[in-house]
C-alpha positions in Angstrom: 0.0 0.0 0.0 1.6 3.3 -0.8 1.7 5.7 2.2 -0.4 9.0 1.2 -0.5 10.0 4.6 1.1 13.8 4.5 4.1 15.2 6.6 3.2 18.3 8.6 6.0 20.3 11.1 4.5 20.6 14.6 2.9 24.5 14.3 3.0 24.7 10.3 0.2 26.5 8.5 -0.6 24.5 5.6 -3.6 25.1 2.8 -6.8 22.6 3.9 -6.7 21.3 0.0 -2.7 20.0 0.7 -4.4 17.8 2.8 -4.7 14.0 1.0 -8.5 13.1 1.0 -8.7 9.1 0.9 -11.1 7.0 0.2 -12.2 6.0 3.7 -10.9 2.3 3.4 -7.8 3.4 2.4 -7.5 6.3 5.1 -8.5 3.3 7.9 -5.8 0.9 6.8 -3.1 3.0 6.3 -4.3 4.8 9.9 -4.5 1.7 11.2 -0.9 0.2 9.6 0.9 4.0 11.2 -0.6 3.6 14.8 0.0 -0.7 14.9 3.8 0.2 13.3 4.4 2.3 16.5 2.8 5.2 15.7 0.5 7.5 17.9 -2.7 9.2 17.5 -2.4 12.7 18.3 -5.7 13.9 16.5 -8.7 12.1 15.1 -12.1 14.1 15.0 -14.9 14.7 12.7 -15.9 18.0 11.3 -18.7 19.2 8.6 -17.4 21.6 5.1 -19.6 21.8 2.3 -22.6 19.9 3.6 -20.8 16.9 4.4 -19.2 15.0 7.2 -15.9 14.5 7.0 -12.6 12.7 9.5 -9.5 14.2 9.7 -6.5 12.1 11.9 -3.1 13.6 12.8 -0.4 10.4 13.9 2.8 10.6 14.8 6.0 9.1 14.3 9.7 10.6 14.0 7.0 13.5 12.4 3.7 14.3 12.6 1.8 12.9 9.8 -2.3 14.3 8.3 -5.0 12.8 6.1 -8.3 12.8 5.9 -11.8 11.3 4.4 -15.5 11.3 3.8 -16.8 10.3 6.7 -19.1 6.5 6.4 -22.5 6.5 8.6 -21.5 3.7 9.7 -17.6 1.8 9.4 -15.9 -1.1 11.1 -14.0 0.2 14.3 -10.5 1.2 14.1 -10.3 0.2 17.4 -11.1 -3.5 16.6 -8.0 -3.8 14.9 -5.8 -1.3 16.6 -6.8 -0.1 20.4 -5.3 3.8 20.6 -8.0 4.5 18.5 -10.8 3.8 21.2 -11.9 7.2 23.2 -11.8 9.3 19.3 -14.2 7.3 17.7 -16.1 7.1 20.8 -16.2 10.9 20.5 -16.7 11.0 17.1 -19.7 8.8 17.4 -20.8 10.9 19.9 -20.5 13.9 18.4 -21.6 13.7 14.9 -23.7 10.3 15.2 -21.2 7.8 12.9 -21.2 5.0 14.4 -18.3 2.3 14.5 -19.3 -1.5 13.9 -17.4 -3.7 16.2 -15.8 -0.6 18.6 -15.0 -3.3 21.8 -16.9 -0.7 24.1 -18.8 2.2 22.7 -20.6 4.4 25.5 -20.3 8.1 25.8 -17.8 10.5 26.5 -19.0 13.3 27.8 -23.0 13.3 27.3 -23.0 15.6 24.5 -25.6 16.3 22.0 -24.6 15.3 18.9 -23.6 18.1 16.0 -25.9 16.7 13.4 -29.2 16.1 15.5 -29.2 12.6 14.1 -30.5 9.4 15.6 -27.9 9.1 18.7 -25.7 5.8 18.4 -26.3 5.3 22.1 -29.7 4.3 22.3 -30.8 7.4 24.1 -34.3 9.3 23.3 -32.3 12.7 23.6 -31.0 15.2 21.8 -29.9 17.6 24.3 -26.3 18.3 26.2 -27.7 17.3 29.5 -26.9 13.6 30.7 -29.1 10.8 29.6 -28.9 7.0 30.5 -25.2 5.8 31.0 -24.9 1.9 31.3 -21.8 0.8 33.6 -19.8 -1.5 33.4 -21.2 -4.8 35.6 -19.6 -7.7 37.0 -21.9 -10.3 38.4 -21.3 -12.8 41.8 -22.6 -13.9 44.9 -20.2 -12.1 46.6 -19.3 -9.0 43.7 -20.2 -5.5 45.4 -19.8 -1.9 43.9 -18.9 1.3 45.2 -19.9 4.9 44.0 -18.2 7.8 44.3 -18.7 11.2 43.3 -19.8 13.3 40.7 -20.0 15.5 43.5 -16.7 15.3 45.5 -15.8 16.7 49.3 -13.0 19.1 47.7 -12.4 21.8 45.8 -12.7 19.9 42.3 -15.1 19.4 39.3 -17.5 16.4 38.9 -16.3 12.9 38.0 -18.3 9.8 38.8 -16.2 6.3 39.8 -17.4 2.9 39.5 -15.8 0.4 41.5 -16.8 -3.2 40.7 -15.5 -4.9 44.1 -14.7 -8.4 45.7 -13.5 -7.8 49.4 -11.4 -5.1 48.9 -9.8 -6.0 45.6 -11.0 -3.8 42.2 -11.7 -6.1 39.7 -12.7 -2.8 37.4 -12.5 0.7 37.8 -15.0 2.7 35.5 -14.3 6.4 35.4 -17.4 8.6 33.9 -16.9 12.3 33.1 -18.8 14.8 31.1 -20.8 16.2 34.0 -19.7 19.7 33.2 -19.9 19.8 29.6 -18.9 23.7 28.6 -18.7 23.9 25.1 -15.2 25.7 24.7 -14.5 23.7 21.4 -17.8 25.6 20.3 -17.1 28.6 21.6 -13.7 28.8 19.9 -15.3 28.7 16.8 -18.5 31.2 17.1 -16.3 34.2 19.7 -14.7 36.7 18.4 -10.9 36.9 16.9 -9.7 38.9 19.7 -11.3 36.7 22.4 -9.7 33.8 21.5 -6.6 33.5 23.7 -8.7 34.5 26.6 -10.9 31.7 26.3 -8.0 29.3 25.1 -6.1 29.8 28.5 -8.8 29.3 30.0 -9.4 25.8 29.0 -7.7 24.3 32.3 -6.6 27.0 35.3 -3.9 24.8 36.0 -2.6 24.5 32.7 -3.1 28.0 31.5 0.1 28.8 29.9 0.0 25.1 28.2 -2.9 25.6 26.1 -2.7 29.7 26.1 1.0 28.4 23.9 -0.4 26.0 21.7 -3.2 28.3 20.9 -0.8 31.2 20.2 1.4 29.5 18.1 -1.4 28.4 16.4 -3.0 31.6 15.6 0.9 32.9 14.5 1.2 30.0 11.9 -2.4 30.6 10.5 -1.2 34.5 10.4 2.4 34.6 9.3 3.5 36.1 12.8 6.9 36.2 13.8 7.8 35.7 17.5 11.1 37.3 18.8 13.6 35.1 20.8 13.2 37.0 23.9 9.3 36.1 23.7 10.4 32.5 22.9 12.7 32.7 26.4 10.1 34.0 28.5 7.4 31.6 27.3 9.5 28.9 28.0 10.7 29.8 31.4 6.3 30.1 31.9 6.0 26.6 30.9 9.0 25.4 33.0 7.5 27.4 36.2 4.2 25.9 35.2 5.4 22.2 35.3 7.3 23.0 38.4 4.5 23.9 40.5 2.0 21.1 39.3 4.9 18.4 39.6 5.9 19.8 43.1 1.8 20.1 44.5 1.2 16.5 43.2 5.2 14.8 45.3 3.5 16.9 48.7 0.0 15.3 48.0 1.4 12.0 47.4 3.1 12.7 50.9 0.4 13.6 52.4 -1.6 10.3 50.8 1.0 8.3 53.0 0.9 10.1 56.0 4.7 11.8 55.6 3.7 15.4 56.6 6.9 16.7 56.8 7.3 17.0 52.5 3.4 17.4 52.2 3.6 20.5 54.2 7.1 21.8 52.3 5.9 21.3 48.8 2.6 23.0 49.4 4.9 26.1 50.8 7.1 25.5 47.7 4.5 25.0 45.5 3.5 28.5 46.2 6.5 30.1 46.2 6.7 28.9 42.2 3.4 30.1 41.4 4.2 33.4 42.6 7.4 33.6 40.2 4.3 33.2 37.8 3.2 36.1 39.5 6.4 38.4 39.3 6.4 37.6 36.1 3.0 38.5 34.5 0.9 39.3 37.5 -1.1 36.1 37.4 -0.1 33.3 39.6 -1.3 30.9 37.0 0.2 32.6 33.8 -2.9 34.1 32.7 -2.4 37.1 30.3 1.5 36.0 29.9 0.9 34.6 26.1 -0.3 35.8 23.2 -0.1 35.2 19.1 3.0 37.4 18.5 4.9 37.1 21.7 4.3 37.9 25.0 2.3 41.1 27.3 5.0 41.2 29.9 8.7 42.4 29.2 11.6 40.5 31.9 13.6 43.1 32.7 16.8 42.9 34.6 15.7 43.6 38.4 12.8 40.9 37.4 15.3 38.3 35.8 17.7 38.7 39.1 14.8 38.1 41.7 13.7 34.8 39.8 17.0 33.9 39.9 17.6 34.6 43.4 14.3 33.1 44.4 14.9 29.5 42.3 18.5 29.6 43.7 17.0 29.9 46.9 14.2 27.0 46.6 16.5 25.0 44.4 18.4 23.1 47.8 15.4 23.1 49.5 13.2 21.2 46.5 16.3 18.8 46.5 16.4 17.9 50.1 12.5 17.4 50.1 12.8 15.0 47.2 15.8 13.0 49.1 13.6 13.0 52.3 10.5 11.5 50.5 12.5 9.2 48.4 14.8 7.8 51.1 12.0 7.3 53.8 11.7 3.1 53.5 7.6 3.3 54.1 7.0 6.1 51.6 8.8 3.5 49.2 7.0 0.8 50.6 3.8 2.0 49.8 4.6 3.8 46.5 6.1 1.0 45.1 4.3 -1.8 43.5 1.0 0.2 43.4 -0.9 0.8 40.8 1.4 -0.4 38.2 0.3 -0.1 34.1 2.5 -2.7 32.2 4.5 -0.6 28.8 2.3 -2.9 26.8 -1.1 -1.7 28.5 0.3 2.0 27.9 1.1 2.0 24.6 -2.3 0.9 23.7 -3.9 3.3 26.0 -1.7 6.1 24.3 -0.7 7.2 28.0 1.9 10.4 27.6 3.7 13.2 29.8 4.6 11.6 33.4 2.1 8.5 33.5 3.8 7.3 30.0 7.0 8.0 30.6 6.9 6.1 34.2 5.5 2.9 31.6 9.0 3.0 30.0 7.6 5.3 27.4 10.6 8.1 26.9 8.5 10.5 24.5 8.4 14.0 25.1 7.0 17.0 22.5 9.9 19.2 24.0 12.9 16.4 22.8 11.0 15.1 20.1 9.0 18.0 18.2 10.4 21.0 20.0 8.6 24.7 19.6 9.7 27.8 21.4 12.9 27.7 22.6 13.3 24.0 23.3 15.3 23.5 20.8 18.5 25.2 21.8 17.9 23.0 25.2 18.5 19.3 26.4 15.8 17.7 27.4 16.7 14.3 28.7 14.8 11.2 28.5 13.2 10.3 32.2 11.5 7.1 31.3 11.0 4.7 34.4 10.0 0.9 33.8 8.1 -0.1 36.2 4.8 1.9 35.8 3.4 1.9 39.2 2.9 4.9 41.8 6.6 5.2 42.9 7.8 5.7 38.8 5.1 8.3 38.1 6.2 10.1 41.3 10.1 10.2 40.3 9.7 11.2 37.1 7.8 14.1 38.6 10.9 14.6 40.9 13.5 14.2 38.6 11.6 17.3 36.5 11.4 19.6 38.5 15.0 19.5 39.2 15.9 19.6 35.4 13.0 23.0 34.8 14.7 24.2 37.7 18.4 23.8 36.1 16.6 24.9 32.5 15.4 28.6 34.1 18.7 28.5 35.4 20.0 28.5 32.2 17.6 31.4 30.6 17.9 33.8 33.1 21.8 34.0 33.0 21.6 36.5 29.9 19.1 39.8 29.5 16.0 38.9 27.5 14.7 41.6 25.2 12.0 41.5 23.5 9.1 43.4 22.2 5.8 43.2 23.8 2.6 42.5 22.5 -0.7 44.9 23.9 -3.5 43.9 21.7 -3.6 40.4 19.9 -5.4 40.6 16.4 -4.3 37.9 14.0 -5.6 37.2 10.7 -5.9 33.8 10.0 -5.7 32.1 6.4 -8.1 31.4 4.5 -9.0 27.4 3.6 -6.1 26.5 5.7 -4.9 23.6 8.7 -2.8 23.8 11.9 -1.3 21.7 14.4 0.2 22.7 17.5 1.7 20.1 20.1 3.2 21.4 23.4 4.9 19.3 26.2 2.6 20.6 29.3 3.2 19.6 32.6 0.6 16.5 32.3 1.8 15.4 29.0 1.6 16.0 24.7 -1.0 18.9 24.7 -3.0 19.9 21.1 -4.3 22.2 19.5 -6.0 21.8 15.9 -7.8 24.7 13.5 -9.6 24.5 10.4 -10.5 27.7 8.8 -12.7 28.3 5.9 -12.8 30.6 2.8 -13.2 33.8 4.8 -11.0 32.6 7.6 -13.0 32.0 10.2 -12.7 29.2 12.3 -14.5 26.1 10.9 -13.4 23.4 13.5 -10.9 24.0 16.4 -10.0 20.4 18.3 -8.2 20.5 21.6 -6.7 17.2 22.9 -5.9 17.8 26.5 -3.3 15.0 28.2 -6.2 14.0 30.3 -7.8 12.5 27.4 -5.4 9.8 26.9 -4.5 9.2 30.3 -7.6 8.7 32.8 -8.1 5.4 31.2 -4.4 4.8 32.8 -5.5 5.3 35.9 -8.7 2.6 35.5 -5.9 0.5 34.7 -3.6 1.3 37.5 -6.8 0.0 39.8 -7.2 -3.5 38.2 -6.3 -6.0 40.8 -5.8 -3.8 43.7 -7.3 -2.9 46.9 -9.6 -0.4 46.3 -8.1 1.7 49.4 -5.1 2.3 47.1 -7.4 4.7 45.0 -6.5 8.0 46.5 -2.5 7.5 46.1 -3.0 6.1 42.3 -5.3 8.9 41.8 -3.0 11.5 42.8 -0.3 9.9 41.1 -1.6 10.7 37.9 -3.7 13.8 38.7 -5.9 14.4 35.7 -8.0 17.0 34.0 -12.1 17.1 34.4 -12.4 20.4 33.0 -9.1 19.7 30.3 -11.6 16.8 29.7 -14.9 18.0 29.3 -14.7 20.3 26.6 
């Protein structure tokens, strides 16, 4: 079979009609072939142009690699023949009513309307985004139990309902059912105005503002022809770097405080604010907000700001290593970290799992080594991979992170930084034209995909948060274990509800 499956740079603004258009046998085999070679799905989503439904998948390899079809009413499941492909034509299915023959388990994603207002694949009498019937998963025996927990939750956090299907205290299955806050930001990406994009972008996930605020930016400067400065490619590097920082060193003091160590609970929630607030100093929002925008960046770093962060990270640096040695060295942290909750390389490759949770399956791949933007590309970013997939690998990797961010704003602060900054953004996107942006956020591969039309506009814009590969990792991570080992898996991997329910 000859490969028609196009090339694309990570962030390249390409006309829509460069794009091959298959017939949709040959777009499924030679998707399927890419993703059971070794490949990875990065995109696949449905979208409507010219009265008619149509797919469009982005894969990776050593590159990143587009096609696309008309899309079937109905077609045998990709993810009969080649598992990564599971959750997107779940949503596809649930999005535009197509409905793929075969798919092993095809329920909803995230009760959601479909597009088309055709007959819903699920066998549900609705046609509106509020939840309708939901059938879990159910294991039968005398002595089989279940426990339910959430959508509402005793914390600070959005809804998410788990299904435990129990006997004694082992999990036998571990469904996870989201979608409870539905918000349309996909939808209201397309329909807002130009200018109110990268607000709402940023705002896709608080704690991964600056993630998604990047990938959006640099999508909006590819479909534009905007240039970004290297000092704007510094700063919005060192705001990603602080970013993962603060996440990575939250999640090692919850993980303490899972195992009763208070001593590094308490110290990385003190650190973890004193990063966030180098967020702070440098754009006046803890969480990045209003740091990034298509043509650079709204804050300059001048030199009394560039000598406090370094001050301030020179200061924290000794004291994040010592907390990491004291969690790491303490025999019943280990003892309960590791072992638990492990996900086999094999189980994670078919899952798709990326960021921390893949790279703790032996999985090295990260978008900053391996399709670098910004200024990742002057920098070293090693491989952290761990192989034995449970609680205690997705917890180092964390650790060993946050010491290299800390050693790469190191780097980028030891020389000024000029740059010119940005007030107003107003980009003009192509007409007719495709983009992909891929980002390395703190939970893992991060994307951004826009379609525009003949004027422009924006005909279909597709985010893929981490989270959407990954909470099926943590289902995983429960099989087989007691279910009083759900908190400290759950933190471990620390997903998304509102990066998943777009």
């Amino acid at each position: 079979m000859t490969m028609t499956f196009k090339p694309i740079a990570n962030g390249e603004s390409i006309p829509f009609q460069n794009i091959p258009c298959l017939a949709f046998d040959d777009f499924a085999d030679q998707a399927v072939d890419i993703v059971a070679g070794g490949g990875k799905v990065v995109h696949f989503f449905a979208f409507q142009m010219d009265g008619k439904v149509r797919l469009l998948a982005v894969l990776r390899t050593d590159t990143l690699l587009v096609a696309g079809c008309d899309a079937p009413e109905t077609y045998s499941a990709l993810s009969a023949r080649c598992e990564p492909f599971h959750m997107f034509e779940r949503e596809i299915a649930e999005q535009y009513g197509i409905r793929p023959e075969g798919h092993p388990w095809l329920k909803m994603v995230r009760y959601h309307a479909n597009c088309r207002g055709v007959e819903d694949v699920f066998g549900n009498d609705y046609n509106e985004d509020i939840p309708g019937r939901y059938d879990y998963y159910c294991v039968s025996g005398d002595e089989i139990h279940e426990v339910a927990v959430g959508p509402v939750h005793a914390g600070v956090i959005e809804p998410g309902h788990f299904r435990f299907n129990c006997i004694g205290e082992r999990v036998l299955n571990l469904e996870i059912q989201l979608g409870y806050q539905h918000r349309g930001v996909e939808n209201l990406l397309q329909t807002a105005a130009v200018n109110r994009l990268a607000f709402i972008a940023e705002n896709t996930a608080g704690d991964t503002s600056l993630g998604h605020s990047l990938c959006h930016a640099q999508a909006m400067e590819a479909l534009s022809g905007i240039q970004v400065d290297p000092g704007a490619k510094i700063i919005r590097t060192i705001g990603l770097e602080l970013e993962r920082i603060a996440n990575h060193v939250g999640d090692l003091g919850a993980l303490s405080g899972d195992v009763a160590f208070l001593p590094p609970a308490n110290y990385c929630g003190r650190m973890r604010g004193d990063f966030l607030n180098m967020s702070l100093l440098l754009c006046g929002n803890r969480f990045g907000k209003g740091l990034v925008r298509p043509g650079g960046v709204r804050f300059p770093m001048n030199d009394e700001n560039r000598r406090d962060l370094t001050a301030r990270i020179g200061e924290l640096k000794p004291q994040v290593q010592h907390t990491i040695e004291l969690l790491f060295s303490t025999s019943s942290v280990r003892s309960r970290f590791e072992g638990c909750g492990a996900v086999s390389r094999s189980d994670a490759e078919k899952l798709g799992l990326v960021g921390p949770a893949g790279r703790a399956c032996g999985i090295a791949y990260d978008v900053r080594r391996c399709f670098p933007t910004e200024h990742y590309d002057q920098l070293d970013i090693p491989e952290n991979a761990e192989p034995t997939g449970d609680v205690y690998a997705r917890a180092k990797v964390r650790a060993d992170e946050v010491i290299q961010s800390i050693e790469i704003i190191e780097s980028l602060l030891t020389d000024p930084v000029e740059t010119e900054v940005i007030d107003v953004a107003d980009p003009h996107p192509a007409p007719d034209s495709f983009v992909v942006t891929l980002n390395e956020a703190w939970r893992g591969e991060l994307s951004h995909c826009i379609l525009t039309d003949a004027d422009g506009r924006i005909m279909r814009y597709k985010i893929k948060d981490p989270s959407f590969h990954n909470w099926n990792g943590l289902s995983m991570s429960l099989r087989d274990t007691g279910i009083s080992d759900f908190p400290l898996n759950n933190k471990s991997y620390n997903l998304s509800y509102c990066g998943f329910d777009l």
